[in-house]
C-alpha positions as CSV (number, residue, x, y, z in Angstrom):
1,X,166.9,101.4,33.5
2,X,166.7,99.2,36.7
3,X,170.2,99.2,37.9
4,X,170.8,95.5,39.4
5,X,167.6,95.0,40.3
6,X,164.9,92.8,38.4
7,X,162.9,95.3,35.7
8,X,159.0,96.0,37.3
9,X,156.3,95.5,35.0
10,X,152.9,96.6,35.5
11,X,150.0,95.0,33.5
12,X,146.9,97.0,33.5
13,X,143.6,97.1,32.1
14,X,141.9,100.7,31.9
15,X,138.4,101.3,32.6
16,X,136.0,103.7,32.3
17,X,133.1,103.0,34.8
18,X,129.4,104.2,33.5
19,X,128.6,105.5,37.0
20,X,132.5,107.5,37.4
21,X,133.1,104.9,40.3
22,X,136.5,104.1,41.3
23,X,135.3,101.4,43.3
24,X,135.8,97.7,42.5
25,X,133.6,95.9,40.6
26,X,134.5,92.5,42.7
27,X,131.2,90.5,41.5
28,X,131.4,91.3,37.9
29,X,131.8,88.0,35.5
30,X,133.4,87.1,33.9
31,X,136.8,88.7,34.8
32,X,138.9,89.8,32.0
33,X,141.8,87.3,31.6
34,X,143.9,89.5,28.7
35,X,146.2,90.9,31.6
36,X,147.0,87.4,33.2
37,X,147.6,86.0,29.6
38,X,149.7,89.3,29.0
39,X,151.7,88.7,32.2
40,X,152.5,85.1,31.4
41,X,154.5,86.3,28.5
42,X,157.5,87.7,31.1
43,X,159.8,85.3,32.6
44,X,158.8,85.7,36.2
45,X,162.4,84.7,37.5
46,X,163.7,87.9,36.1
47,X,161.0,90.4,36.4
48,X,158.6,91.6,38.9
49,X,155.1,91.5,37.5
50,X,152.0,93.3,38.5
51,X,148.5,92.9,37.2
52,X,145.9,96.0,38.1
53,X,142.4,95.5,36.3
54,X,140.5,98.3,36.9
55,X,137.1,96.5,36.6
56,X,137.7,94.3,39.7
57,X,140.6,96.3,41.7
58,X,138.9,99.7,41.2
59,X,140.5,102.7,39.5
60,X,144.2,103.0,40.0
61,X,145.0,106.1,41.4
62,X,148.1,105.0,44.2
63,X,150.9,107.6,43.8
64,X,153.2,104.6,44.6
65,X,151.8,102.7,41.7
66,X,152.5,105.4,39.3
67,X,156.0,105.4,40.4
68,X,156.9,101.8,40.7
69,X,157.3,100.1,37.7
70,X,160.1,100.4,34.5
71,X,157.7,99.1,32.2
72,X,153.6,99.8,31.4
73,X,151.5,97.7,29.2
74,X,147.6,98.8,28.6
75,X,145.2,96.8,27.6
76,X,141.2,97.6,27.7
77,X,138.1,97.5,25.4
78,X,138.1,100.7,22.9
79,X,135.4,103.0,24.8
80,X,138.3,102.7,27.5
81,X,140.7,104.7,24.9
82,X,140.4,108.2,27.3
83,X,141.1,107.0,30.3
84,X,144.4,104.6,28.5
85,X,145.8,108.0,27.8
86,X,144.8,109.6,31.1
87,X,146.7,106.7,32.7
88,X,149.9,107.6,30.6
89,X,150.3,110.7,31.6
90,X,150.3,109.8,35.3
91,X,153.0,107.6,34.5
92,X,154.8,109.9,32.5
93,X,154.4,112.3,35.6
94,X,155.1,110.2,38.3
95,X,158.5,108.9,35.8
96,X,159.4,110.7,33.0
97,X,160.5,108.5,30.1
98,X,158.6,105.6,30.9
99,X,158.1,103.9,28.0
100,X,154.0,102.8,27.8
101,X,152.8,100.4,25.0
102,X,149.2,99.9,24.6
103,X,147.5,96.8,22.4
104,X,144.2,95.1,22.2
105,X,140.9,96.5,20.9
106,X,142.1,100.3,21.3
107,X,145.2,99.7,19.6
108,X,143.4,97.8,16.9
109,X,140.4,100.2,16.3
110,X,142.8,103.7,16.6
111,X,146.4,102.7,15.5
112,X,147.2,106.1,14.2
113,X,146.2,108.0,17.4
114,X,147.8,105.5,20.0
115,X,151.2,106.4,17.8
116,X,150.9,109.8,19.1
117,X,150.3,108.6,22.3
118,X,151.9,105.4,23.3
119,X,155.8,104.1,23.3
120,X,154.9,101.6,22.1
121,X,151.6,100.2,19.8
122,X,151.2,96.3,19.6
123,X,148.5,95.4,16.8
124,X,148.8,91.9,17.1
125,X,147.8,89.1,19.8
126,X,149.3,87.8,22.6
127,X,152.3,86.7,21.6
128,X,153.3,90.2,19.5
129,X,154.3,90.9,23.1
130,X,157.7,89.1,22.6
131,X,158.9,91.3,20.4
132,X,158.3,94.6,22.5
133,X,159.8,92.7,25.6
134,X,163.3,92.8,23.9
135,X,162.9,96.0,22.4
136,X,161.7,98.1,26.0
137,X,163.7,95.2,28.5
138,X,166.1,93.6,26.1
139,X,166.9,90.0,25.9
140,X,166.5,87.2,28.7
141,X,162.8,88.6,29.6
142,X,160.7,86.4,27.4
143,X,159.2,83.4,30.0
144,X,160.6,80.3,28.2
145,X,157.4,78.6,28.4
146,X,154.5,80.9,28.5
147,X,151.3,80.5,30.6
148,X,149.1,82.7,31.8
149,X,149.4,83.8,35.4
150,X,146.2,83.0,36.6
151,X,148.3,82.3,40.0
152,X,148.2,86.4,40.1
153,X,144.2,86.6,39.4
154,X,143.4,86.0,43.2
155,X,140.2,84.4,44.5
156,X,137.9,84.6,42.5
157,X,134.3,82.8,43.9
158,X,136.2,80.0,43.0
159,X,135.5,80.6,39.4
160,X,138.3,79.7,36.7
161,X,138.5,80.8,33.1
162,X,140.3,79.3,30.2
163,X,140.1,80.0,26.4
164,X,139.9,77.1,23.8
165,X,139.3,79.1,20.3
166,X,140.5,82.9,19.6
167,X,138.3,85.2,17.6
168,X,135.4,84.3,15.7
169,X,134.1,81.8,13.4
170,X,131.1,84.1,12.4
171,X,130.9,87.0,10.4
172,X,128.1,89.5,12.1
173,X,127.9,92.6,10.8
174,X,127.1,94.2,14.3
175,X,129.8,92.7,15.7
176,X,133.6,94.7,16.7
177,X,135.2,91.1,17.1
178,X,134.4,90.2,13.7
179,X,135.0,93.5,12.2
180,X,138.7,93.1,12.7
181,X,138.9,90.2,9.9
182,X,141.0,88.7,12.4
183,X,141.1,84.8,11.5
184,X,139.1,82.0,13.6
185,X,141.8,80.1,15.8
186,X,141.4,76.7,17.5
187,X,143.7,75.7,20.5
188,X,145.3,72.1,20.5
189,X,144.5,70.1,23.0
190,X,148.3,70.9,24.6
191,X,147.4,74.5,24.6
192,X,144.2,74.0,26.4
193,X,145.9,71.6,29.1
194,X,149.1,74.1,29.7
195,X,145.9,76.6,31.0
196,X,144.4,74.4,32.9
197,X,147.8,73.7,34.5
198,X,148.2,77.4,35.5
199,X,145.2,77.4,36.3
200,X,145.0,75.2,39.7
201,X,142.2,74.4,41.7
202,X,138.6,75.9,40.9
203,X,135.1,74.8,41.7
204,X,133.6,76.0,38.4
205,X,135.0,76.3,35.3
206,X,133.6,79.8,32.4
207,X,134.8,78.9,28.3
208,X,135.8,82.1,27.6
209,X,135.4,81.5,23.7
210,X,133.4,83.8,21.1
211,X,132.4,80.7,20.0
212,X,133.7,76.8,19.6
213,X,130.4,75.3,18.2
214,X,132.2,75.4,14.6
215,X,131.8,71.5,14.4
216,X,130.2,68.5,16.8
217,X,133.3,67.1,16.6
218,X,135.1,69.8,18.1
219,X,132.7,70.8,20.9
220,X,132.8,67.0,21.9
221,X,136.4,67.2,21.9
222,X,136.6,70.5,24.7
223,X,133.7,69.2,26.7
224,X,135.9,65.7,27.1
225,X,139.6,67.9,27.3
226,X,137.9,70.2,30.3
227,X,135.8,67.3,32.4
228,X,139.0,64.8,32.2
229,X,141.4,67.8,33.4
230,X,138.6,69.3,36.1
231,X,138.4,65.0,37.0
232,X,142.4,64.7,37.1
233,X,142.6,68.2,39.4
234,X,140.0,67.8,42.0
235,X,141.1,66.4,45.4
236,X,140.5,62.9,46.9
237,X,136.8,62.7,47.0
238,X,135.3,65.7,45.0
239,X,136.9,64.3,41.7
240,X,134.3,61.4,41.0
241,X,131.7,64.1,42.0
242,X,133.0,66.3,39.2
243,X,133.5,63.1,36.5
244,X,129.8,62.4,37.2
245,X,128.8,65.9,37.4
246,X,130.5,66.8,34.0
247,X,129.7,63.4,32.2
248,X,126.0,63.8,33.3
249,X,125.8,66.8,31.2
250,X,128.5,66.4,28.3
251,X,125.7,64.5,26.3
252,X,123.0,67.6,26.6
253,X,125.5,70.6,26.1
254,X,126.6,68.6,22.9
255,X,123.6,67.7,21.3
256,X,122.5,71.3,22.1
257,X,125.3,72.4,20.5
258,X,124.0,69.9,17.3
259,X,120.7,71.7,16.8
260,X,122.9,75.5,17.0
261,X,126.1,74.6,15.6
262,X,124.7,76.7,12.4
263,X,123.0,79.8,13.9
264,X,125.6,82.4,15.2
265,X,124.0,83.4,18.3
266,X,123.9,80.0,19.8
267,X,121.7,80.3,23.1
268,X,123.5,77.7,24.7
269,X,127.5,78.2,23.5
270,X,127.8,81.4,22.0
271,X,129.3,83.5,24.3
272,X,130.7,81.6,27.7
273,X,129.6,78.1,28.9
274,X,130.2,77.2,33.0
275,X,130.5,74.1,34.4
276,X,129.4,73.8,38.0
């Protein structure tokens, strides 16, 4: 496939813009993190990895692009289905034989028509992307310890997103999350501390969880885990103004999270919580 060189992998995340704009969206927030957390999963010593979200880079419609890469992964929300298979064809175009796989919500919500679309159809999370690495690349492509590449997300107003829970703990009848059946996850405390590790440097921190208000204990536990790790990160000087800045408000984001820890559309930690 790649001759001696390192196999190219492109990452993206299709997009259908309500106004039909190929423009960026560069101030939209939060940014979706799927494609960095998809990206981790390569070994980046013996692939060359891109990321193009369509939300925040714009549409992708660069010949070269089409052209360059050995491998394509889509990701996207399910109304972004269309232009997924709009995107394949390019590809398939601009290389013919490209193998394409497609997961996430589209993959989840059509299975049956991504099969007679995509090379590939990943139905599971994250980490379901190990087994299509060694079936499109072979084996030796898996990272050996896998982070997301939040190095790759650029700057981003100096906002920083992590993930401590997966899925939902709720069971909303309105709601496409938890119409999957897909089980409530929490992250350990080693998980949440190998993101902040890729993460690096921010000046504000977005929770990027459906929801972590399951128990007090457990909301006390991420507010502590995120202000010691913002604390331990920030340079000489700015890190007892982020201690004090985090402690001063631990106590009211968890007794908030006391009085709505029962109601699923939590006005305080439902959706994404920033500390700034």
């Amino acid at each position: 496939m790649t001759g001696n060189r390192r196999p190219r992998v492109l990452v993206v995340n299709a997009y259908v813009d309500p106004w039909r704009s190929a423009a960026p969206t560069r101030l939209f927030i939060p940014r979706a993190v799927a494609p960095y957390y998809l990206a981790g999963r390569f070994c980046p010593d013996r692939t060359e990895i891109r990321v193009h979200d369509e939300v925040h880079h714009g549409a992708l419609l660069d010949p070269r692009l089409f052209e360059w890469p050995d491998l394509v992964v889509l990701t996207g929300l399910t109304l972004s289905f269309d232009r997924a298979r709009q995107l394949s064809a390019y590809f398939r175009n601009a290389r013919p034989g490209i193998p394409i796989a497609i997961g996430g919500p589209i993959a989840r919500a059509l299975p049956r028509l991504c099969e007679t679309v995509f090379d590939y159809v990943c139905l599971g999370d994250v980490e379901s992307l190990d087994e299509l690495i060694d079936a499109a690349l072979g084996e030796g492509y898996r990272a050996d310890d896998p982070a997301p590449r939040f190095d790759m997300i650029g700057w981003s107003y100096g906002l920083g997103y992590i993930e401590t829970t997966r899925n939902c703990n709720f069971s909303c009848a309105f709601c496409s999350l938890t119409g999957e059946n897909r089980a409530y996850q929490q992250y350990s405390s080693g998980e949440i501390s190998r993101q902040f590790k890729a993460l690096g440097r921010v000046t504000m921190l977005m929770v990027l969880d459906n929801n972590f208000t399951e128990t007090t204990a457990r909301i006390s536990s991420v507010v502590s885990i995120c202000s010691a790790r913002i604390g331990a990160a920030a340079t000489s000087g700015g890190g007892g103004l982020w201690s004090r800045a985090i402690s001063s408000r631990t106590r009211t984001i968890w007794h908030s999270s006391r009085q709505t820890a029962a109601r699923p559309c939590s006005p305080v930690l439902n959706h994404s919580t920033r500390w700034c």
